[in-house]
C-alpha positions in Angstrom: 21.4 16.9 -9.5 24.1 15.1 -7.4 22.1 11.4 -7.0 25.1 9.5 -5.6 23.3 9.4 -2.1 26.2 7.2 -0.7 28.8 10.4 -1.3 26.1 12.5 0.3 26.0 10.9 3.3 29.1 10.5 3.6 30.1 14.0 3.2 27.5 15.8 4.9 29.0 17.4 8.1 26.1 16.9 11.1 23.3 15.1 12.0 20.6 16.2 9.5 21.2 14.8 6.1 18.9 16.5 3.7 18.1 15.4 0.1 17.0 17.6 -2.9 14.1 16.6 -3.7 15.0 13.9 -6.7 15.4 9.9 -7.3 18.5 8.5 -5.8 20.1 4.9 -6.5 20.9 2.6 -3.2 21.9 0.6 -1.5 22.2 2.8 1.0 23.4 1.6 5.0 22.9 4.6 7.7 25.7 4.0 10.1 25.9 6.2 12.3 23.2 8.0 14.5 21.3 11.0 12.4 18.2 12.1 10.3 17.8 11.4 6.7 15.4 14.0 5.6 14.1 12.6 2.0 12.2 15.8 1.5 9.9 13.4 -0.6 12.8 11.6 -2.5 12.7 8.3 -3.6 15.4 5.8 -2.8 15.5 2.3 -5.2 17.5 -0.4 -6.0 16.8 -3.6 -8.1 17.0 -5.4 -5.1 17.3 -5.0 -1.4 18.0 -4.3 1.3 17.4 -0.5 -0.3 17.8 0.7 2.8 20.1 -0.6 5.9 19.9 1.2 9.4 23.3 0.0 11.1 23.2 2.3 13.8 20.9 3.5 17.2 19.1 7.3 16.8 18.1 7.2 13.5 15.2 9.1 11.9 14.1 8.6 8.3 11.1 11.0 6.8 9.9 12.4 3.9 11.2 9.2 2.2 9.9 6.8 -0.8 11.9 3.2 -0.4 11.2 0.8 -3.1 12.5 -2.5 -5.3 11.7 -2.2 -8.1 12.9 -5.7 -9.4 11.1 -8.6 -9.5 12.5 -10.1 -6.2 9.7 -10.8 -3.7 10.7 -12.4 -0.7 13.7 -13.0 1.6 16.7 -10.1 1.9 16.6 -9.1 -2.0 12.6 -8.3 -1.5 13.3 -6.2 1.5 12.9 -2.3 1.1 13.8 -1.3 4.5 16.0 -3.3 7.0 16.8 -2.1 10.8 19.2 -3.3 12.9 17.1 -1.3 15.4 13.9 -2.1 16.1 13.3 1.4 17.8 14.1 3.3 14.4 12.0 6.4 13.7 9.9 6.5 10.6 7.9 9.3 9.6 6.2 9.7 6.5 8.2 6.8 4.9 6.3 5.3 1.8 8.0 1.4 0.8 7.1 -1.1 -1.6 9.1 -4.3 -0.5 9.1 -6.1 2.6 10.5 -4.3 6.0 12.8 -6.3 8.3 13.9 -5.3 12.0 11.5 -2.4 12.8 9.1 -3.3 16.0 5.8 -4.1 15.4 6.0 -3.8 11.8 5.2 -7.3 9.8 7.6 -8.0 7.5 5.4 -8.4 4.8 1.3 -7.1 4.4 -0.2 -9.0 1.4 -2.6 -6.3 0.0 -3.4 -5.5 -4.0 -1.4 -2.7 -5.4 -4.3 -1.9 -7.1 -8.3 -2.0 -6.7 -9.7 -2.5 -10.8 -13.4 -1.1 -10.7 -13.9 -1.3 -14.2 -16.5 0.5 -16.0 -19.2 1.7 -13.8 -22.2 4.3 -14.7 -21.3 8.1 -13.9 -24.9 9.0 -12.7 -25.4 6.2 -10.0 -23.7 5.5 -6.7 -21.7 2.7 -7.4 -20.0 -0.1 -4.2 -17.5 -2.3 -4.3 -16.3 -4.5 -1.9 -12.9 -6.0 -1.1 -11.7 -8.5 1.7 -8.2 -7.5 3.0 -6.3 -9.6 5.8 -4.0 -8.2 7.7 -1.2 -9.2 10.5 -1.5 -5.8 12.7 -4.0 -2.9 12.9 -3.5 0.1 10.0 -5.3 3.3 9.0 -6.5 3.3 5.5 -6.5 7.2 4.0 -8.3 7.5 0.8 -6.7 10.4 -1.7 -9.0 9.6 -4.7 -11.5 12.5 -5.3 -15.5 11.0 -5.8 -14.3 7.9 -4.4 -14.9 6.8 -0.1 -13.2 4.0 1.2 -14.5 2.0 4.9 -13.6 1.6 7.3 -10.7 4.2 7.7 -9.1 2.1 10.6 -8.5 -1.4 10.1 -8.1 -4.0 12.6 -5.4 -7.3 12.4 -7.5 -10.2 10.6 -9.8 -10.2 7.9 -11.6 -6.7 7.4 -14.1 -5.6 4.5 -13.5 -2.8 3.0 -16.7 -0.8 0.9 -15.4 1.5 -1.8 -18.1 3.9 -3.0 -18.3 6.1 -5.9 -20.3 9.1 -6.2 -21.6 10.8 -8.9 -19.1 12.0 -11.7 -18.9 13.1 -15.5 -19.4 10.8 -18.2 -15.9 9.2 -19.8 -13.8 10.0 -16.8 -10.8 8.2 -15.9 -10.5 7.7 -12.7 -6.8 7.4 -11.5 -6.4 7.4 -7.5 -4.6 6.2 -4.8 -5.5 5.0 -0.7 -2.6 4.9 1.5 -2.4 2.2 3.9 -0.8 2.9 6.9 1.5 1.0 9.6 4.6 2.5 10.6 5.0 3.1 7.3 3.0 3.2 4.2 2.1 0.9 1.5 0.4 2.4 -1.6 -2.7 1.1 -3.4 -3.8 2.5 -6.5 -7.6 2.7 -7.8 -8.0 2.2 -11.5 -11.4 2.4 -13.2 -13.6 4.6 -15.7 -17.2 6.1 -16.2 -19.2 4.8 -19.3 -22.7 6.2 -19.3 -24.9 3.2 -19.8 -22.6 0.5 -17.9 -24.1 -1.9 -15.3 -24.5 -0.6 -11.5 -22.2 -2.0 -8.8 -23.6 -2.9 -5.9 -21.3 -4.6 -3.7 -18.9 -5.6 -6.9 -16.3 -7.9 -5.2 -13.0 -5.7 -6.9 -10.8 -8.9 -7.1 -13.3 -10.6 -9.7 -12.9 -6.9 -12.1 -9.6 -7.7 -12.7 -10.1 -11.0 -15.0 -13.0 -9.6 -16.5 -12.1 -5.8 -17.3 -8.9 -5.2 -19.2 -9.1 -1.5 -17.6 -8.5 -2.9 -14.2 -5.4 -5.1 -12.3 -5.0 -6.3 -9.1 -2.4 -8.3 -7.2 0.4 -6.6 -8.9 3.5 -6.5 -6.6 6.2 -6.8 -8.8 5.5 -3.5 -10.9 7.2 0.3 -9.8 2.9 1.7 -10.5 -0.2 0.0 -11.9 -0.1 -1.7 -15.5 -3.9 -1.1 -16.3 -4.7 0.8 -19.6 -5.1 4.0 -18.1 -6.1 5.9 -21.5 -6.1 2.9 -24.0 -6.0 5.3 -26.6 -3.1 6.4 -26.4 -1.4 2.9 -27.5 -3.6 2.6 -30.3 -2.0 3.1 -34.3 -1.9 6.9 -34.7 -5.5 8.6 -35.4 -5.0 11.8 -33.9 -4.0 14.9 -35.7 -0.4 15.3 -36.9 1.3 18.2 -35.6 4.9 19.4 -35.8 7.1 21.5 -33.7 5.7 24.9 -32.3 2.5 24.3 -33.4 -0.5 25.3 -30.6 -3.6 24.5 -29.8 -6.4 24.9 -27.2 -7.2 22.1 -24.8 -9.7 21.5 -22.3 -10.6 18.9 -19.6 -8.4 15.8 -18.9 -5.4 15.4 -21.1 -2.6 12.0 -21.2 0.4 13.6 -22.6 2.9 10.5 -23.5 6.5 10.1 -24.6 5.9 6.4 -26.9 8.9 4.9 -28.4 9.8 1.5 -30.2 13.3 -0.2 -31.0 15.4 1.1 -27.9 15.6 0.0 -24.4 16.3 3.2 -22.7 12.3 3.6 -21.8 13.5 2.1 -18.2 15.0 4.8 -17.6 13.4 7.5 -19.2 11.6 9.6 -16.0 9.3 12.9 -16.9 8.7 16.3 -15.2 6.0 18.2 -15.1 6.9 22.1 -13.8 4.1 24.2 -12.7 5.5 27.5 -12.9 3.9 31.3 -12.3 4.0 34.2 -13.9 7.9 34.8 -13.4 8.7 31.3 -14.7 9.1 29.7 -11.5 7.8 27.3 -9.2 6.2 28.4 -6.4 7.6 25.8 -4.1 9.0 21.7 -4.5 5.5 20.6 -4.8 5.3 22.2 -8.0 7.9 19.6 -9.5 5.9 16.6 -10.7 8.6 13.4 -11.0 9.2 10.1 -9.9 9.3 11.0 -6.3 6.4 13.1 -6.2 3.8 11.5 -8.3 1.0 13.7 -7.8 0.5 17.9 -7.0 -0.9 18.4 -4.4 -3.7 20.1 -6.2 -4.1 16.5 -7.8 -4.5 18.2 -11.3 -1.3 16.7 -12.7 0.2 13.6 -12.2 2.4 11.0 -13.3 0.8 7.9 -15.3 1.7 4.4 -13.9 4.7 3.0 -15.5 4.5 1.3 -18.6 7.3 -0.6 -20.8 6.0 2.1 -23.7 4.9 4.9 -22.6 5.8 7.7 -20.2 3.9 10.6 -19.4 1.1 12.5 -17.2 -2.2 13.7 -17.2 -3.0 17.1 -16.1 -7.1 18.0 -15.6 -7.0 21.5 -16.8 -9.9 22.6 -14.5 -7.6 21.4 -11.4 -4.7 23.4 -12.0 -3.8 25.7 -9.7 -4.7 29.5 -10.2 -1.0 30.6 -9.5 -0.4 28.5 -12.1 0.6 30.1 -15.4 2.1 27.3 -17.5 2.8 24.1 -17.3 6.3 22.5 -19.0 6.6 18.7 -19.5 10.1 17.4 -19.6 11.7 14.0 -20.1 15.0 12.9 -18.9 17.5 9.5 -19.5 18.6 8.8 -16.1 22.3 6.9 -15.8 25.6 7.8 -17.1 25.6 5.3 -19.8 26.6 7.4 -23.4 24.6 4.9 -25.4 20.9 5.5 -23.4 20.5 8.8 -25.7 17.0 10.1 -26.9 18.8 9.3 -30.9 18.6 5.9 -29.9 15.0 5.6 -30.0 12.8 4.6 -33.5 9.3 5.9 -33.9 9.2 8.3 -31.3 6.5 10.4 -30.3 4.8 13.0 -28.3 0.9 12.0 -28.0 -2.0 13.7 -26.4 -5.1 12.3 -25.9 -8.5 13.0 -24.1 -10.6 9.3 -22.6 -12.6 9.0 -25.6 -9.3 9.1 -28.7 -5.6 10.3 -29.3 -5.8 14.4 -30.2 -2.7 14.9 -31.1 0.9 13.4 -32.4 4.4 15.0 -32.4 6.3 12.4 -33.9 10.4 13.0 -32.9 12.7 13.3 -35.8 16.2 13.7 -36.0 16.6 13.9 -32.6 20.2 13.9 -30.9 22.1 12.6 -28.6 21.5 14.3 -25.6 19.6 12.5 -22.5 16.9 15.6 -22.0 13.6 15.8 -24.1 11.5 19.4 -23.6 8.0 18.0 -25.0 5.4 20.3 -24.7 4.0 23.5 -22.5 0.2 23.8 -21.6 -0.2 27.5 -20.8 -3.0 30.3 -20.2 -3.8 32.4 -22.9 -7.0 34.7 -23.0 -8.8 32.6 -20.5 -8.4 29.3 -22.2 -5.8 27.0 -22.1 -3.6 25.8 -25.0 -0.8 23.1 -25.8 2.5 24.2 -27.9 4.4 21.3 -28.9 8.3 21.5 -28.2 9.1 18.2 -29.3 13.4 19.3 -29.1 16.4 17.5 -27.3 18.0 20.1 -25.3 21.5 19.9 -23.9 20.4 20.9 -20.6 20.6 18.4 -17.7 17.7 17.9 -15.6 19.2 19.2 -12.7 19.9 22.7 -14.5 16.4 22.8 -15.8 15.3 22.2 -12.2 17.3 25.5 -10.9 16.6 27.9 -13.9 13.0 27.1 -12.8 13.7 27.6 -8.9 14.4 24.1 -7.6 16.7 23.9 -5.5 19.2 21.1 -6.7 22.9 20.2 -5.7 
């Protein structure tokens, strides 16, 4: 895939410019008048400005702008900067400040994530939060058994109720509620069902996080949350040992994790998850699950927050898609440096776990140096669902991967 978004601007003739969908380095300063279609990209840079508008008649949609250093305030915080206030903005996700667009604060100071913490899966539980805000905002919740209140939200303080209904025992909840201005700011929801736990009733979420090592809140400076989101996965190895082509059947929610030690290419190690039919294609982009597209649509696989030793997704078995014949988990080395290689790495593994313990463990020998890991494939076989375990670098890019499996990719 061609990621040198300053050359694509550049060179595309018209007044569209259209991305594949993919994860594209900035800076990047729009000069002249045109529409940037991210078609659910993300942009990034260490620091800002990620994005500059220099120019009048702009449009920017589809697009994911974020810092993901540790910068938070000033220019080198700033994810989106306008010289024109009247810039168009549709369906623009940011984390980082914005600067220049009308009636857009600068900066909202909101949690990136609400911790619940253990709560019982047979009881309503409530939580409640106190958010302050500089303008009025819609809050859209996209967690499933979870309500959020009000869904508009006024400038000052507002209280927000979070509700969870009944749900399975040992679940993992892993959500998100988008807040939205002219643009959107993402808030994650972290938290997990233990039968026998204490009911919530009104549990203020910002006291969870000291108390609950499950939960965070008030994380700015991290690309996703850092909570434990299946703590057993970063345990010493207790799951069964399994080498390459080996199968197995699975069943309900599964963490499949790329773990490592003794490099520091995890940075810039991204996965892909491809949800492909019967012909061994996708069915459309949505069926690409990376960076820029964190979650299908069908919500049963998604990527797991970031983490400085782990990399993966989970995928809810009873939540994938009936068009859906097999799923193929990839992970790729982004950059051009000849050193970040998957050899580089000590005691790598692939691990799958359920919420209650680690299943399974791949550990990765011998492997070369290439910058593309094929890891495993969950795929339908006589009505049940089974796991075979790849665990082989392949010379294959990413981007070629993408189009033997229908993507369209430059």
């Amino acid at each position: 895939m061609e990621n040198n978004i300053r050359d694509i601007f550049k060179n595309t003739v018209g007044d569209t410019v259209t991305l594949t969908p993919g994860e594209y380095e900035g800076p990047l300063v729009i000069d002249r008048p045109c529409t940037l279609d991210g078609k659910g990209s993300a942009l990034w840079a260490e620091k800002g400005a990620v994005l500059t508008v220099a120019s009048e008649e702009v449009t920017i949609k589809d697009l994911r702008i974020e810092v993901t250093g540790n910068e938070k305030g000033g220019s080198e915080g700033c994810a989106l900067k306008s010289e024109d206030p009247h810039v168009n903005l549709v369906n623009v996700e940011v984390k980082g400040s914005v600067i220049g667009v009308e009636n857009e604060p600068e900066n909202i100071n909101i949690p990136s994530v609400m911790g619940l913490g253990e709560f019982p899966p047979d009881e309503e539980n409530t939580y409640a939060m106190d958010i302050e805000l500089p303008c009025s905002a819609r809050l859209i919740c996209k967690t499933g058994g979870v309500t959020v209140s009000p869904e508009h939200l006024n400038a000052g303080k507002n209280v927000l109720c979070i509700s969870t209904g009944r749900m399975a025992d040992n679940v993992i909840l892993y959500g998100v509620c988008l807040l939205e201005t002219k643009v959107i700011r993402r808030i994650y929801i972290l938290g997990k069902t233990v039968k026998g736990s204490l009911v919530h009733r009104d549990m203020p979420v910002t006291e969870m996080a000291d108390t609950d090592s499950s939960s965070v809140t008030n994380a700015p400076d991290v690309k996703a949350p850092t909570a434990e989101i299946s703590p057993v996965c970063r345990e010493e190895s207790t799951g069964e040992k399994v080498r390459k082509g080996q199968r197995a059947a699975v069943s309900g929610t599964l963490y499949i994790t790329y773990t490592q030690s003794g490099s520091d290419i995890f940075t810039e190690t991204d996965c892909y998850a491809f949800l492909l039919g019967r012909d061994g294609k996708v069915s459309g982009d949505e069926d690409l699950v990376f960076f820029g597209a964190a979650l299908h649509p069908s919500e049963g696989v998604g990527l797991l927050p970031d983490d400085n030793r782990e990399k993966g997704v989970f995928v809810k078995v009873d939540r994938i898609p009936e068009k859906t014949d097999r799923i193929v988990l990839y992970f790729g080395i982004y950059g051009d440096d000849p050193n970040a290689v998957f050899s580089s790495a000590c005691n790598a593994a692939i691990c799958v776990c359920n919420a209650e313990k680690e299943l399974f463990r791949l550990e990765l020998r011998d492997m070369t140096d290439v910058k593309t890991l094929a890891a495993a494939e969950i795929y339908r076989y006589k009505g049940q669902w089974r796991i075979n375990f790849i665990g082989s670098c392949v010379r294959q890019t990413i981007a070629e991967i993408c189009r033997s499996f229908g993507v369209d990719v430059e």
